[in-house]
Structures are given as C-alpha cells and as structure tokens.
C-alpha positions in Angstrom: 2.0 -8.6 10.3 1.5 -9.2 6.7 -2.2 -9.6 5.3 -3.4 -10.3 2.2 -5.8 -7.6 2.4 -9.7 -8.5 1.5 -10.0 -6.6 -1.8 -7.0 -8.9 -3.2 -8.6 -12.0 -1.6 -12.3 -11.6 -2.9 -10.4 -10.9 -6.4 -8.2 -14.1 -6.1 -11.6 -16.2 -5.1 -13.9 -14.8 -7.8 -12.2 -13.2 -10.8 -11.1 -9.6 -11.4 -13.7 -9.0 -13.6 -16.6 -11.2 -12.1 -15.8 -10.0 -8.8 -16.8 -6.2 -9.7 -20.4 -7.9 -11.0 -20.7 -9.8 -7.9 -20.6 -6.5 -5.4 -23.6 -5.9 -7.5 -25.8 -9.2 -8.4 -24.6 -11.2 -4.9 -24.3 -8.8 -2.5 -24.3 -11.5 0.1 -21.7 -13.9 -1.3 -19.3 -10.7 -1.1 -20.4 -10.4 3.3 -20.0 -14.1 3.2 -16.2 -14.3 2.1 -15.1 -11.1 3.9 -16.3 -13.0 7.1 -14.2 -15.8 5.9 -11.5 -13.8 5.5 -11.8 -12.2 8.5 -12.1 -15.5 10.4 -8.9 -16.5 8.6 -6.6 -12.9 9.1 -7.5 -13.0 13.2 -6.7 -16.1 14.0 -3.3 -15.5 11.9 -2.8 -12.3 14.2 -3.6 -14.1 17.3 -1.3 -16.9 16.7 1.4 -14.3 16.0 0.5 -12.5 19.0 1.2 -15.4 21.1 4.6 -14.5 20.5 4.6 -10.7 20.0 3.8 -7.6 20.0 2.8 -5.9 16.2 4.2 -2.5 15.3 1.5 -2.9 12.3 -1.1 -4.2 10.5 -0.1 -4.4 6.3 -3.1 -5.0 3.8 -1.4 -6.0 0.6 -4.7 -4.9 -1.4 -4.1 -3.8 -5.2 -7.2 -2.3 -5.3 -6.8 0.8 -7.8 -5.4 0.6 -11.3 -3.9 3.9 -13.4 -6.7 5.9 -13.3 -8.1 5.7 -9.2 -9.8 3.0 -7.6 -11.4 0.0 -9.0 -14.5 0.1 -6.6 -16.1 2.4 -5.3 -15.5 4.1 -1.7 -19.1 3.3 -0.4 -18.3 -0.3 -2.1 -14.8 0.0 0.1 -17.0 1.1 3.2 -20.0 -0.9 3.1 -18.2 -4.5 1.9 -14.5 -4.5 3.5 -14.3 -2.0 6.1 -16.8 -3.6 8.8 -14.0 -6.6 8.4 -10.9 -4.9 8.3 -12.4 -2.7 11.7 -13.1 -5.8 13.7 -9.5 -7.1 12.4 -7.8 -4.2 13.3 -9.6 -3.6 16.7 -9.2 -8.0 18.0 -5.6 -7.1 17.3 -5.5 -4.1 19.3 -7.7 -5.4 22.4 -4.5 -8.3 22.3 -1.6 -6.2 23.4 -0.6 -2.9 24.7 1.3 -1.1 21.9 -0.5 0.8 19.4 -0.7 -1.0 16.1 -0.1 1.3 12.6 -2.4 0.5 9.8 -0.3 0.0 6.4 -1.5 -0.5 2.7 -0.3 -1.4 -0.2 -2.1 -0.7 -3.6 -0.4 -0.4 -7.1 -2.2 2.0 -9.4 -3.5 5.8 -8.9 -3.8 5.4 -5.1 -4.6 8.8 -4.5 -8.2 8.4 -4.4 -7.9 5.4 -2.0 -5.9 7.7 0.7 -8.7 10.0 2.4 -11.4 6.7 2.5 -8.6 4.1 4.2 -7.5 7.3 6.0 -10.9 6.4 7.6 -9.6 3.4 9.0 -6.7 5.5 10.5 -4.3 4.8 7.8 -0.6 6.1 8.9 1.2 4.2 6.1 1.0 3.5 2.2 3.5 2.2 -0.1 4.5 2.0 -3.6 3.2 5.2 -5.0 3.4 4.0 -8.8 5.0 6.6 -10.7 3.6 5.5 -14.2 0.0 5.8 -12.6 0.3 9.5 -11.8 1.9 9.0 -8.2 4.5 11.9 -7.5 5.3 11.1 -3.9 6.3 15.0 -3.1 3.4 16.4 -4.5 1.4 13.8 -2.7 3.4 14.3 0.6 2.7 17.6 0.2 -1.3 16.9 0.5 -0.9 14.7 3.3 1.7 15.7 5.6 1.6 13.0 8.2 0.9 10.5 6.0 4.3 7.7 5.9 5.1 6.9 2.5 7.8 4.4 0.9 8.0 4.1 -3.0 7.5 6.2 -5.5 11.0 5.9 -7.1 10.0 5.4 -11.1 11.2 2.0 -12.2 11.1 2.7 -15.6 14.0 5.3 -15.0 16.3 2.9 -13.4 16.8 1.6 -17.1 17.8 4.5 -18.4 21.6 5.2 -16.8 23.0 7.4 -14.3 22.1 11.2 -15.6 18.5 10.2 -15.7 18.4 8.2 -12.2 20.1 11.5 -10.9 17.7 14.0 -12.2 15.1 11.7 -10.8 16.0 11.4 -7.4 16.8 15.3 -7.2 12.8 16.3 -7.8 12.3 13.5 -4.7 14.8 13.3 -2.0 15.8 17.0 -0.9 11.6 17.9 -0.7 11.3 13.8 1.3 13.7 14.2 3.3 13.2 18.1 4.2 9.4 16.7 4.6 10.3 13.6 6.9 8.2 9.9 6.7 9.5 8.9 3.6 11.8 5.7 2.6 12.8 5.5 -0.9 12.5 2.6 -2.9 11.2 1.6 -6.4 7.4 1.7 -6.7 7.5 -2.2 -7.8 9.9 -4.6 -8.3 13.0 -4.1 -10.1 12.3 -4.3 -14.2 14.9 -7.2 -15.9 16.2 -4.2 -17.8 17.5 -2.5 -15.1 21.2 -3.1 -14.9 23.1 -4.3 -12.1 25.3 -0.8 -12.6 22.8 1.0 -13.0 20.8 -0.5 -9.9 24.0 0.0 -8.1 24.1 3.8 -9.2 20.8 4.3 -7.5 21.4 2.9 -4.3 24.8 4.8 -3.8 23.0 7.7 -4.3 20.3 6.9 -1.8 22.9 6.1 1.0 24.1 9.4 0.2 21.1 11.4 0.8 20.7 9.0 3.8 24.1 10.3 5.1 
C-alpha cells in the first residue's frame, strides 16, 4: 500500500521552508495534521484491506536532502512516529500476514536508516548516488536491510563503457550480498538515450541470469 508518508504531507500543507519553523513556533499545529494524516492513511488501508492482504506498508517521505536529514531524529520521533506506529499497528491488527515497513527518501538517507530502523524498517529505496549513497558500502553496514536503487542516473548519459564500469562496483558485491533490485536512484534524466537506456537493462538481465 502506497502512502504519502507524513514528513512529505506536513511539507506539501505548510511549505518546505515554513514547515521546519513550525516544528518549532507551533508545536501543536504539527500533532494536529499528523492526526489528520493519520485519520486519512488508515481508513485508506482499511478500505484496501477489505479486499486484501498487504505485503507492505511504503512511506513516500523525501525527508533528507544531500547532506542527511532535514529534521531532526527526536523531531522524526517525537512528531511522526507516534502516527506512523498506530498506522502501522491498525494495519497489522486487520490481517494475518506480517506487513514490511518500506521508505522512500531522496537525499543522504543514511542518517535516516538506524532512526526508521526504529519503526522496524526492512526496506528503503532509491539510495541517491549524487547524495553520497553507495548502495554496497551501505549494504555492507546493514546487512539485512532490502535495498532497490542506487544505480547513478547521471551515468546513464554517458554511454556504454561508463554504464559498464558502473554496474561492475554494484552488482557482483548485490548480488553476492542478496536483498537488492537494481534500478536508477530517480527517474530517468531526458538525456539518457534510448540506446543507452537499453545498454543498461541488457546488462542487468544478465546479471539477473
């Protein structure tokens, strides 16, 4: 199940630069939209629910930029995770099947993975190489933590001999390592070529095979 998660809500309602004053000067307006948020992620859940069984719970949050997080982790603890606790445990108390908790942030998101590993955390995605994500050395610090990304778009641009010495520092240590799935750590830059885009997935599905 898809969420946006409440770090990209509150910044969507209030500003990305007001909301970072407001954990500060309004303290309670921050409580009052996370229970709105809240409110508004369950009941999507439920309703899916109805239907379903979830494998997982994805938090499209955003909330580090190139150099680590944008808030605090006692800002992360004391305003979102009391919400995103109670979201993930209604879902659970719904159905049988365990439900993985998944997040997406852009940025240096290697401050953000011990704090949401808090929340039991088994998956995080894109791993933004021009932010200072290298998804084997990061693999290497968590071990059990699933990972998809990290593939540098800005290579992709730049033709085959350079795609190729890219993927040869990532996929033999992934997929000796295990709980990875390569794919570019945003979308795919209008410079890209479709050859060169092409280039890059051949050689994926060969390491696949």
């Amino acid at each position: 199940q898809r969420c946006v998660g409440g770090y990209m809500y509150l910044r969507a309602l209030i500003g990305p630069e007001e909301l970072l004053l407001k954990f500060y000067d309004d303290p309670d307006l921050i409580r009052a939209c996370m229970s709105g948020w809240l409110a508004l992620m369950d009941e999507g859940i439920r309703r899916t629910q109805e239907s379903i069984e979830l494998d997982e719970i994805f938090l499209a949050e955003d909330i580090c930029y190139n150099h680590g997080l944008l808030i605090s982790p006692d800002a992360m603890r004391e305003f979102l995770f009391p919400a995103y606790a109670a979201l993930i445990r209604n879902a659970q108390n719904r159905q049988q099947r365990p439900i993985r908790l998944k997040i997406d942030t852009d940025g240096d998101c290697r401050p953000a993975i011990p704090v949401y590993g808090e929340l039991g955390m088994s998956v995080m995605v894109p791993f933004e190489v021009a932010s200072g994500c290298d998804v084997v050395a990061i693999g290497r610090q968590h071990p059990t933590l699933v990972m998809g990304g990290g593939i540098d778009k800005r290579v992709l641009a730049k033709g085959p001999a350079a795609i190729d010495a890219h993927l040869q520092h990532i996929l033999p240590a992934m997929v000796r390592r295990g709980g990875y799935w390569p794919t570019c750590d945003h979308g795919v830059p209008s410079d890209v070529s479709l050859a060169n885009y092409l280039h890059y997935r051949r050689r994926i599905v060969e390491w696949d095979h």
